[in-house]
N, C-alpha and C positions, 0 to 999 in steps of 0.2 A: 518761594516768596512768602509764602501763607505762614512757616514755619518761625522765619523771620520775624513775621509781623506778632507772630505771637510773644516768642523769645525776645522780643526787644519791647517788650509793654512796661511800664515804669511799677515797680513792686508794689503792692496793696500798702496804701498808708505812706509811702514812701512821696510820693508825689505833691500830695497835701501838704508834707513840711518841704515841698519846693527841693525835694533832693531825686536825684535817676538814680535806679537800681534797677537793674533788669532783671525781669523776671527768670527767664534763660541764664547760661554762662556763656560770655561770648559769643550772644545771637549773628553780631557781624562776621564772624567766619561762615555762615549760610550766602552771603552774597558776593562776599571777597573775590575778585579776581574773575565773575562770571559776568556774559555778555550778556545785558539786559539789555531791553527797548521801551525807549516810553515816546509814544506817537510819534515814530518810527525813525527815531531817533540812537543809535547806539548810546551806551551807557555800562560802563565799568567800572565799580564801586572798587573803592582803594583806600586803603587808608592813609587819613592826616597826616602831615609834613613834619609835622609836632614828635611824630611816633616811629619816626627813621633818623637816625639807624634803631631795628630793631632792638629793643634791649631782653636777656635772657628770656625770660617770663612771657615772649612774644613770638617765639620760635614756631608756634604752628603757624602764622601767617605767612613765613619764607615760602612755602610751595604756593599758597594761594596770588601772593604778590608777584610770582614769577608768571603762574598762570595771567594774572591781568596784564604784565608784560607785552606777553605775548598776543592777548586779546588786542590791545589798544596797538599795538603793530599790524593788527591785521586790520583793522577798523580803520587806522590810518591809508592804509597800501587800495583799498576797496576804491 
């Protein structure tokens, strides 16, 4: 999480003219597809609807989006 929070800070200067850059590349693959809780609640970060199908340039997210699959199947089945 911490790593995330870091990798997803908006870039020095970048912010001010009101534009996201992350600091990090691709901080959301640190949370992609894993089970988190927030007051004890499960919670499965996934990506946008906007962002499937996959397009090339996205191909590391195919294992982590299978992982959440599976996550929010088990979260369901509990």
């Amino acid at each position: 999480m911490q790593t995330f929070v870091h990798q997803a800070r908006p870039a020095f200067g970048k912010a001010e003219k009101g534009v996201y850059v992350p600091i990090g590349t691709a901080p959301f693959l640190e949370m992609c597809g894993q089970r988190l809780h927030h007051r004890d609640i499960p919670v499965v970060p996934v990506l946008h609807v906007k962002q499937w199908p996959l397009r090339a340039q996205m191909t590391r997210y195919v294992e982590p989006m299978l992982q959440a699959a599976q996550e929010i199947r088990r979260v369901l089945a509990e």
